[in-house]
C-alpha positions in Angstrom: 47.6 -47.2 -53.8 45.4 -44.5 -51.8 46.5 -43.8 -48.4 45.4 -45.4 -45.1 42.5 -43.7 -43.9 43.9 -42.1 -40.3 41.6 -42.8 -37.6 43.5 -40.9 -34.6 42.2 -37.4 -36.3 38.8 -36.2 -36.3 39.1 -33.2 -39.4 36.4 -30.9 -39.4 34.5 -31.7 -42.4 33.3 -35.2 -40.2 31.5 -33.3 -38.1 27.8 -33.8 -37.1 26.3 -31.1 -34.6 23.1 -32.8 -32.9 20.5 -30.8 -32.2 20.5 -30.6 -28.2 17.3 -31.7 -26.7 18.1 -29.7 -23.4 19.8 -26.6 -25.0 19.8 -24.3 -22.1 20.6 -27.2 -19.2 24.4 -27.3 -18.2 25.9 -29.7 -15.9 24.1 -29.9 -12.3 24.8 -27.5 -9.4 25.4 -30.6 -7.4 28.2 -31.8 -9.6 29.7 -28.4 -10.1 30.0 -27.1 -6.3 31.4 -30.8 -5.5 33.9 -30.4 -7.7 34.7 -27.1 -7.4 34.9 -28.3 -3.4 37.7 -30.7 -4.8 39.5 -28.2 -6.5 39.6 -25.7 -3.4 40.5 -28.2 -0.9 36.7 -27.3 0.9 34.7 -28.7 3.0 31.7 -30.2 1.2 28.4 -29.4 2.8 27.0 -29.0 -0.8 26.1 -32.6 -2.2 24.2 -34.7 -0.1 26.1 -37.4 0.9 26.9 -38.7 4.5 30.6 -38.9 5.5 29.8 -42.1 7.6 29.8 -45.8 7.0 26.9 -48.0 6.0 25.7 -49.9 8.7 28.0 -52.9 9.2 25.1 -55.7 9.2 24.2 -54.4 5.2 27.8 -54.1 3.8 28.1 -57.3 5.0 25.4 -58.5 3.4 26.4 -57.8 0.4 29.7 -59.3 0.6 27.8 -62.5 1.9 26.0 -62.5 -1.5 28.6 -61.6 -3.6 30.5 -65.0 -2.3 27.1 -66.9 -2.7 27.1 -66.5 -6.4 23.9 -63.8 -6.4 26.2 -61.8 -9.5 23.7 -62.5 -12.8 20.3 -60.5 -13.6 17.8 -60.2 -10.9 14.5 -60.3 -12.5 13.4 -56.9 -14.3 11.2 -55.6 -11.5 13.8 -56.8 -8.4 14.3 -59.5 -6.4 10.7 -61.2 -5.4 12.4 -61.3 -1.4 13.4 -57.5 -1.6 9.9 -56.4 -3.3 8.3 -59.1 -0.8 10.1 -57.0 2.2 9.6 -53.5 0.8 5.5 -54.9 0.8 5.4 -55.5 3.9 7.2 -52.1 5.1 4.4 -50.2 3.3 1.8 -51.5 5.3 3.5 -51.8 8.7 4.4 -47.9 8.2 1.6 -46.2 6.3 -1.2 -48.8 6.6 -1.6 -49.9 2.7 -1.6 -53.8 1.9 0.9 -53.7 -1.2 1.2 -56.4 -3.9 4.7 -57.1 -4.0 4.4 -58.6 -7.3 2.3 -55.8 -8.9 2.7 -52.5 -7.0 6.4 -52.5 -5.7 9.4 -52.2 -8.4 13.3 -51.7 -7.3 14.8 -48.9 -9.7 18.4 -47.6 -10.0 18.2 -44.9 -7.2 15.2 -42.3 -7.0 16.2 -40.5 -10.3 15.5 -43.3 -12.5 12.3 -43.8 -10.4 11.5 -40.4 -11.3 12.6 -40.2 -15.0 10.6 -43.4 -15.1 8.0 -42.5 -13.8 7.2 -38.7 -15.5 7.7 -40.8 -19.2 5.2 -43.1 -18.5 2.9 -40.7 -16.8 3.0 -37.5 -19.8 3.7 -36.9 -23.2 3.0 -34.4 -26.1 1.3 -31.4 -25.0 0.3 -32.5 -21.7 1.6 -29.8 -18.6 3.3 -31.2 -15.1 3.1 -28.9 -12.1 6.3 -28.7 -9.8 6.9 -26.4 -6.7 9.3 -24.2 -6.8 12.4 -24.4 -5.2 12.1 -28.2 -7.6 14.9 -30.8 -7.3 16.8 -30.3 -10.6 16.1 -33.0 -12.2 12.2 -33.1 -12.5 12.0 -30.5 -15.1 14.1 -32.3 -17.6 12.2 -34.9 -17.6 9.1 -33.6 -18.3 10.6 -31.8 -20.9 12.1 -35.0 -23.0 8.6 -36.5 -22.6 7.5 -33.7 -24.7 5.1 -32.2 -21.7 5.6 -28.5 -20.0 6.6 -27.9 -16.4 4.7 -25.2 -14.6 5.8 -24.0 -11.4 4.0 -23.4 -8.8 6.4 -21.6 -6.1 6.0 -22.1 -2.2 5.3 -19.9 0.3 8.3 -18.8 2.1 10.1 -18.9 5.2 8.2 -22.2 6.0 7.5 -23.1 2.1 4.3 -24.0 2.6 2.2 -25.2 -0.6 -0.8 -22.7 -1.9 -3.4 -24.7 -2.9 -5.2 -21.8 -4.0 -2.7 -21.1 -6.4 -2.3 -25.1 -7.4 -6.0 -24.5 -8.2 -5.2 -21.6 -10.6 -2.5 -23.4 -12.4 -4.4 -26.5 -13.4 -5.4 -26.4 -17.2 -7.5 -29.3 -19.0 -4.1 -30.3 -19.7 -2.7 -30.8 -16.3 -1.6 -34.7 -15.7 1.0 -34.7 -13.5 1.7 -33.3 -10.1 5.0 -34.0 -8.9 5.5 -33.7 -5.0 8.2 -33.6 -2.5 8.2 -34.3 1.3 10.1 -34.0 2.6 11.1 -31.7 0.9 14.6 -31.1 -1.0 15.9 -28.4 -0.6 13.9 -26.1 2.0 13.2 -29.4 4.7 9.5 -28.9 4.7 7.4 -31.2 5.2 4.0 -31.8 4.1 0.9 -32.6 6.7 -1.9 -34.3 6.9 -4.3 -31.1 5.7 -1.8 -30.8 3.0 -3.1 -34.4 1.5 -6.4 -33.9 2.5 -6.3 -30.4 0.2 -4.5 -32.0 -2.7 -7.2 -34.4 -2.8 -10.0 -32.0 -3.3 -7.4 -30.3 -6.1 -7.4 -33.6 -8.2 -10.5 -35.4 -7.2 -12.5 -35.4 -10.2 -9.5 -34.5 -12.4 -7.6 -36.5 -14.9 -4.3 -36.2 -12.9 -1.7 -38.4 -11.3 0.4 -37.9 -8.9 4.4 -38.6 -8.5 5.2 -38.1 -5.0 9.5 -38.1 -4.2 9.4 -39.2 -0.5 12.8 -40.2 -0.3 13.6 -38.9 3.2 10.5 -40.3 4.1 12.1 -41.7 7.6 13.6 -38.4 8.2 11.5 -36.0 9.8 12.1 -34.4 13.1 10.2 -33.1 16.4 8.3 -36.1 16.8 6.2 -35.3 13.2 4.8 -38.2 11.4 5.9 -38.8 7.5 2.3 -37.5 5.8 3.4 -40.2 2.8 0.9 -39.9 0.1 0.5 -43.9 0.7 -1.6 -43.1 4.0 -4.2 -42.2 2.0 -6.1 -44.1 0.0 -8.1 -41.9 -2.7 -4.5 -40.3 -3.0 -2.4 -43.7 -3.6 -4.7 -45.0 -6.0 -3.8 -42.0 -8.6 0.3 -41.9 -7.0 3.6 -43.5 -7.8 5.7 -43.2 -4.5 9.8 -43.0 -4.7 11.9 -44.0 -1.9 15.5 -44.5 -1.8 17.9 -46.8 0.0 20.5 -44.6 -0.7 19.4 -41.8 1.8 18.0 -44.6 4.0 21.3 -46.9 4.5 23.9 -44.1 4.1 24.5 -45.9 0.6 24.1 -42.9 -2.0 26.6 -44.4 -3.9 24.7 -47.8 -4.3 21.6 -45.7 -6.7 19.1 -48.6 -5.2 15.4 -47.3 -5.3 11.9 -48.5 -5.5 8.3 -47.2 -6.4 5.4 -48.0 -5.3 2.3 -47.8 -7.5 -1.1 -49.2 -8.0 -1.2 -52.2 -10.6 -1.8 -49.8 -13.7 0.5 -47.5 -12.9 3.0 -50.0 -12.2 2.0 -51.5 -15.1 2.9 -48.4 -17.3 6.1 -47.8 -15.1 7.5 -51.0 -16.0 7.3 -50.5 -19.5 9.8 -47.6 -18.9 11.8 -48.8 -16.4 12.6 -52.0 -18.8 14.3 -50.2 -21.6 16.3 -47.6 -18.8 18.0 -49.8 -16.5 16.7 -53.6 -17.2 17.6 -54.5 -13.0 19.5 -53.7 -10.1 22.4 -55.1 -9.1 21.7 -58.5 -7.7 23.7 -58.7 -4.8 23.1 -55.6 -2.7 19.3 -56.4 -3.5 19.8 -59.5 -1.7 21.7 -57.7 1.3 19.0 -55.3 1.1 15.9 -57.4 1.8 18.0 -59.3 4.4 18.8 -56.1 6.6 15.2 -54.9 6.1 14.4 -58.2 8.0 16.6 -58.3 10.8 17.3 -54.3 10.8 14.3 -52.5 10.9 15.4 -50.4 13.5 17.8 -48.7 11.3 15.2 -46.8 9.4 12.7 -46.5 12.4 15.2 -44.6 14.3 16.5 -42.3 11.3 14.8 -39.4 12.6 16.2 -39.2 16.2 20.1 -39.8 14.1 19.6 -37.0 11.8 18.2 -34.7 14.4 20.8 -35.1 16.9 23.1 -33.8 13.6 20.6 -31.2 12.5 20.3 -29.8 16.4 24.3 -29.7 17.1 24.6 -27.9 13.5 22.1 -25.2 15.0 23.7 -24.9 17.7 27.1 -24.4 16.8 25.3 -21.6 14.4 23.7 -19.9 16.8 26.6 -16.9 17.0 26.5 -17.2 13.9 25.5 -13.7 11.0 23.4 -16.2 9.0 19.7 -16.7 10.0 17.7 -19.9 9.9 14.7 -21.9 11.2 15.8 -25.7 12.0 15.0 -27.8 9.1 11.7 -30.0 9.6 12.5 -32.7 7.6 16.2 -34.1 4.8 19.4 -33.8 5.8 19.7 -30.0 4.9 19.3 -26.8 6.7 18.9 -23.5 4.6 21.1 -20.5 5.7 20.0 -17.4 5.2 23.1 -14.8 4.9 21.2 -11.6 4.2 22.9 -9.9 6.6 26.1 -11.2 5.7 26.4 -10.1 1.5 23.9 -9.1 -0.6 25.6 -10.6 -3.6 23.3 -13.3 -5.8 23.2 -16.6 -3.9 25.3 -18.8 -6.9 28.6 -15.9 -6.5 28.4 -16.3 -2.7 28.4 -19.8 -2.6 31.2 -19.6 -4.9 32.7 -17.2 -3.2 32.6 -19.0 0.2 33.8 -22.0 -1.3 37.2 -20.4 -2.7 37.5 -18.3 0.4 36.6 -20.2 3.2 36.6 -23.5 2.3 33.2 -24.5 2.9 31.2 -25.8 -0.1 27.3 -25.2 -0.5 24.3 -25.0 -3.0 22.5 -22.0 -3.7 18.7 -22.0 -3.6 17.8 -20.3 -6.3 18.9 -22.6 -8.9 16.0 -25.0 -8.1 13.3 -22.4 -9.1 12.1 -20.7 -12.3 12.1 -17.6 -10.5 14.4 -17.0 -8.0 13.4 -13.3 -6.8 17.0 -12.4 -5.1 17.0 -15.9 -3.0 20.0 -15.1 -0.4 19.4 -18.7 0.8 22.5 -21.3 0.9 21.6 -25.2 1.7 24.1 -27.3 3.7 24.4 -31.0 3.9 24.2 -32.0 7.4 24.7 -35.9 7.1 28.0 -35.6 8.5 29.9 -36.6 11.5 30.5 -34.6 14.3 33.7 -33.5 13.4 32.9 -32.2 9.8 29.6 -30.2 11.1 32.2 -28.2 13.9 34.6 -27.0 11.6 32.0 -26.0 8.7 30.1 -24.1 12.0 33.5 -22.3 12.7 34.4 -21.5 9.6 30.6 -20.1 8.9 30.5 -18.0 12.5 33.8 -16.4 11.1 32.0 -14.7 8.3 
């Protein structure tokens, strides 16, 4: 009688290398300065998460619907009373009448929005423009639909977009423009000549438009969201993400939504289906009730995250490391020039095993980085947090 095979070993010889789709991507920043912030014991300014509790009202919520039974599939585009909400939102803040049934789907936070999104919008050959410093995860995407990024880098100190040099990059391939206002991680914002340039860019042009908006309700000095929803020869080319999870202090719940003419949505959909199916059911329902009876939350974001953003500043001000107060997130950018002149990825190491304070360096969100000595700190935390990551920074 042969042996039993022995299942607990894995010899060699049954080895199968797959070819790696994303050969040169490692594990994200975000995830490795939290967790080297765990393993140091630091302070973590570097993710972007608030330290503070969801508003009462919504957590309720969702414990209200758990015990109501609301624990099987909502349907594959959301709830009709959450899409029905997030509808009526749209028009109240950015003056476009939205088809909740057609033109508003819940997603499983922003990034399946966006990996959504960039699948059904290129493919094969096609190209994808992105500004530079991009969110991480834009340029994967594009590259598992088979499409090139090209990056287009901002204007610095106040990242401001060239749309002369947006006009230089587009190619008859060009179909996608992805966008970002505000934006992650400078805090720009874009303004209302900004749309009214990107829409002589594309008009004309086979291109659409994926605009990532979600800190859309955070924007400070009194400035006005510029959402690419505001205007209409833009939305009707534009897939719009938002994100409850920066809105509700819920980052951790990955609830989402785009909004998108009926084609678009159309396409989106097909996507989205095959990714993640639905949302979880009950916090969809605690959702659309809070956006009913709470929409002060969101229409008083900006003065919240301001007061946070100012006292950060503030308590900075002694401080070696230069900065202009962020316009827009929850992030301010350092600048600590004049404090190292080592590469911005072995200082924020460095301050993070030293001094106990974790942060993300800049230049890993652009092709080319050009000597970035630019740190971003998370500053959706309470009062507490933000003084001792100011004392340990004016110590430096």
């Amino acid at each position: 009688m042969s042996p039993r095979p022995n299942h607990t070993n894995h010899p060699a010889t049954l080895v199968f290398p797959v070819p790696s789709k994303l050969p040169d991507i490692g594990t994200t920043i975000f995830t490795v300065m939290s967790q080297l912030a765990a393993d140091c014991g630091a302070l973590n300014l570097a993710q972007g998460f608030p330290d503070f509790p969801v508003p009462a009202a919504l957590a309720e919520g969702v414990v209200a619907a758990l015990r109501a039974g609301h624990n099987q599939y909502a349907p594959m585009a959301g709830l009709p009373a959450l899409r029905e909400a997030l509808a009526r939102k749209t028009e109240a803040l950015y003056g476009r009448r939205t088809d909740p049934v057609h033109e508003v789907t819940v997603t499983s936070g922003a990034t399946e929005a966006l990996y959504c999104a960039i699948q059904a919008c290129v493919g094969a050959g096609d190209e994808a423009i992105v500004f530079d410093p991009a969110y991480d995860s834009y340029e994967p995407a594009i590259r598992l639909a088979g499409a090139r990024t090209v990056h287009v880098p901002l204007v610095p100190p106040a990242f401001r977009v060239d749309w002369e040099r947006v006009q230089a990059a587009l190619t008859p391939r060009t179909r996608l423009l992805v966008l970002n206002s505000p934006h992650n991680p400078t805090g720009a914002v874009l303004g209302a000549d900004d749309l009214a340039q990107l829409a002589a860019v594309v008009r004309d042009r086979p291109i659409l438009l994926l605009a990532d908006e979600v800190y859309e309700h955070i924007v400070f000095d009194g400035a006005r969201h510029e959402s690419l929803l505001r205007h209409p020869e833009l939305a009707a080319r534009s897939l719009v993400v938002s994100s409850f999870g920066k809105t509700c202090h819920a980052t951790g719940w990955k609830v989402g939504y785009v909004v998108a003419p009926p084609d678009l949505t159309t396409e989106f959909r097909k996507v989205h289906q095959f990714v993640q199916f639905c949302v979880v059911t009950p916090v969809q329902h605690a959702l659309a009730a809070f956006l009913e009876s709470d929409p002060d939350h969101y229409l008083d974001l900006g003065r919240f995250y301001q007061a946070r953003r100012d006292l950060f500043c503030r308590l900075l001000s002694p401080s070696r490391f230069r900065f202009t107060p962020a316009r827009g997130t929850y992030f301010q950018l350092l600048d600590y020039a004049a404090v190292s002149d080592e590469a911005d990825v072995d200082f924020a190491r460095r301050l993070t095993r030293e001094a106990g304070l974790a942060s993300i360096p800049v230049s890993v969100f652009s092709a080319e980085p050009e000597g970035s000595r630019l740190l971003r700190f998370c500053f959706a935390k309470d009062e507490g947090t933000l003084r001792r990551a100011a004392e340990i920074l004016c110590t430096i």
